[in-house]
N, C-alpha and C positions, 0 to 999 in steps of 0.2 A: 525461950532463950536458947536451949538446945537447937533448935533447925534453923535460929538468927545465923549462928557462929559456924554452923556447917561448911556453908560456900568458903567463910572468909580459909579455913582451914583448908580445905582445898586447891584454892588460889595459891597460897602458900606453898601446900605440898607440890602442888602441878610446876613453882617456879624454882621451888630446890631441885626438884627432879629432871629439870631440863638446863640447870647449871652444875648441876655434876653427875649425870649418868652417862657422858662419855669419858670421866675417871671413876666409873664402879668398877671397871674389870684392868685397871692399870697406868700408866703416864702414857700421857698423849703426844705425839708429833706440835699441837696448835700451841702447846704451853712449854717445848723443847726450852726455851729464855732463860725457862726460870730454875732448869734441871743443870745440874754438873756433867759436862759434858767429858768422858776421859780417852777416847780411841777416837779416831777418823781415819779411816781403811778408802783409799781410791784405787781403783782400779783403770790405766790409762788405755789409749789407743793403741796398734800397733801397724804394722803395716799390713790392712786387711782388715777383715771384718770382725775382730775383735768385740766381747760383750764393755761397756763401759758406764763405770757405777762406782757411788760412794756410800760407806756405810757408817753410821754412827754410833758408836753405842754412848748412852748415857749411864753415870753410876746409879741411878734406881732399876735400871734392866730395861729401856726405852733402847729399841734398835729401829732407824730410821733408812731405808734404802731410797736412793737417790738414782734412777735409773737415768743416762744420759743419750747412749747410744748401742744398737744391736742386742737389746736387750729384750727378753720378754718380757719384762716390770719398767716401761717406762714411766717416768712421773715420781712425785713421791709418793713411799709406804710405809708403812709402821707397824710394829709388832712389839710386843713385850716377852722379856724371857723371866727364870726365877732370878729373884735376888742376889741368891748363893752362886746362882752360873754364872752372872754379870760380876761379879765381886772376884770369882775364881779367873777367869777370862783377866782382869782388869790384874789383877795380882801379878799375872803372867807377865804382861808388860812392865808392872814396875820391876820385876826382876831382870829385867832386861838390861842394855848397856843402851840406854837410848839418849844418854848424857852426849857418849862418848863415841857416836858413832858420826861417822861424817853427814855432812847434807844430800849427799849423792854420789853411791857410788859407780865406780868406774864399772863398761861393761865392754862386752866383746861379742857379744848379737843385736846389734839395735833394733834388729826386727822383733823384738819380742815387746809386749805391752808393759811399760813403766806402773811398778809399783810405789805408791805413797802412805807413808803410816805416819802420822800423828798422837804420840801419847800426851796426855795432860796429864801430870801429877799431880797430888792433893791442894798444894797451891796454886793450881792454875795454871802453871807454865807448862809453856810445849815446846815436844821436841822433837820434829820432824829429819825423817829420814826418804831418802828413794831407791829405789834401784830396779832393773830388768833381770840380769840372770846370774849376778854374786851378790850373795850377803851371809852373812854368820848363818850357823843351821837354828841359831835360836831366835834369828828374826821370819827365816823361813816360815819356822812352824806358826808366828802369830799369826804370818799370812797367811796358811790353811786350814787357822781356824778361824778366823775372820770371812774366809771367802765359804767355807761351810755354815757360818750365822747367813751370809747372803743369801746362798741359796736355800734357807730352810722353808718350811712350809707355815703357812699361818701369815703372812703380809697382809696387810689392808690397805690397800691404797686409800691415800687421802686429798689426794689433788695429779691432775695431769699432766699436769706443768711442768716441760724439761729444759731444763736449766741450760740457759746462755753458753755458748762453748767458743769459746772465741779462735780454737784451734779447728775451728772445722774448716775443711776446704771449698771455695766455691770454684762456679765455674768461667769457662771463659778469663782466665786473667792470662800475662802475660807474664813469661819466666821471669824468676826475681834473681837475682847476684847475693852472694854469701862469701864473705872472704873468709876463710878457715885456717888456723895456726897448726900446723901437724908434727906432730912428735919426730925428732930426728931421724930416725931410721925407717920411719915409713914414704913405703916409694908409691907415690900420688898415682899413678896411673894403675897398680894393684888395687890400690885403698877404694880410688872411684865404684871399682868393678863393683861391691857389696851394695849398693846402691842405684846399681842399672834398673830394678825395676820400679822404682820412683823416680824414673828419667833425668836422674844427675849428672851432669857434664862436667869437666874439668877443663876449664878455660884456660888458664896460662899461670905461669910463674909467678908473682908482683915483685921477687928481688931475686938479683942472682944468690945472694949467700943464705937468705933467709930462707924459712918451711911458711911464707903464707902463699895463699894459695887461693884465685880467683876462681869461683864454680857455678853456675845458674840450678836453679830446681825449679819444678813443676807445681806451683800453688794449686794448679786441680785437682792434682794426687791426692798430695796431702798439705793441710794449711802452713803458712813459714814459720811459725810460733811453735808451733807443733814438731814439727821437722830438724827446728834449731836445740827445742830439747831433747831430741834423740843425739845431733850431731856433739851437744854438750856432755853424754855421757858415754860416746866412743873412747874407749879405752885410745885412739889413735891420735885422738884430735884434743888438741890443748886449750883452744878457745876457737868460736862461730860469733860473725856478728853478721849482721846484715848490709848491702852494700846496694842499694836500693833498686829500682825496678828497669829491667833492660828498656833500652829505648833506640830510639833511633841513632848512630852516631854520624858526625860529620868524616 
């Protein structure tokens, strides 16, 4: 009877052992669904060669790096931290003002890479914030230590796969038209200037009294999606929309 029952125990062990011995050493990236998810940390594009990455942490201490662009981790990776660190990390944010803080704040370098944090509190909700080069010092600091979890050591990548970016620029298109709203006091032919090396032009007026303002850009450069939320967070500019793709005129 003993050497009957052997194999079947075997069989058994060999199939517990191969549905949970990649969570003997922590949460996995493949079962993220089923974990509480409480920070999401992106880091954007900027003009240039910028690193660009998302980082997730989960409340059981599941940190997921999302490599997009200029990065050395492209693809996704995963890593686990202690419980205690993830818990202390996540505490941070709920002390935070992330209630009460705008959707995007205003900036005054658009060339710098847009910051995006998302906390989830205990029930679920999120409360997404942005910005490039102002925010409180007590959203700073989430940032670098969020951008310190990214780059720490220990990652496993878990798949290669980089995620869809729908702001990337391709080539060969032709300039596209953005009609842009601008703050009263700013004088359009100054304003362009920040923008010469993404080959922005300022086309003309659209009203004697009014601040809009006709301009074409380079979708080679940088993709128009991409471009329009930097133009969205110039402290100069009141609102950007798109005014669709140059063509021929009569």
């Amino acid at each position: 009877m003993k050497s009957h029952f052997q194999p079947s125990w075997l069989i058994v062990s060999l199939v517990l052992l191969s549905t949970f011995s990649c969570e003997l050493f922590g949460p996995i990236v493949s079962k993220s669904d089923q974990y509480t998810k409480r920070v999401s940390y992106h880091r954007g594009s900027c003009f240039g060669r910028c690193e660009v990455f998302t980082v997730d942490l989960y409340e059981n201490g599941l940190v997921v790096f999302m490599g997009e662009r200029f990065t050395d981790r492209p693809g996704t990776w995963e890593k686990s931290i202690d419980r205690r660190r993830a818990t202390a990390l996540i505490d941070s944010f709920e002390r935070a003002d992330f209630e009460n803080y705008p959707r995007t704040f205003r900036t005054n370098i658009p060339d710098l890479p847009s910051i995006d944090m998302t906390y989830y509190d205990a029930d679920g909700t999120a409360y997404l914030t942005s910005y490039r080069d102002q925010a409180p010092e007590e959203l700073l600091a989430l940032e670098r230590a969020m951008n310190r979890l990214a780059h720490e050591d220990g990652f496993r990548q878990t798949s290669d796969t980089i995620a869809d970016n729908k702001f990337q620029p391709v080539n060969n298109l032709d300039r596209e038209e953005i009609i842009v709203h601008l703050q009263a006091d700013v004088k359009p032919e100054a304003w362009i200037i920040r923008y010469g090396k993404q080959n922005v032009q300022l086309v003309k007026r659209l009203s004697p009294n009014g601040n809009y303002y006709l301009i074409t850009t380079d979708p080679n450069i940088m993709g128009s999606e991409e471009f329009l939320d930097f133009l969205r967070q110039d402290a100069a500019v009141i609102s950007a929309q798109k005014n669709g793709t140059v063509g021929p005129r009569g």
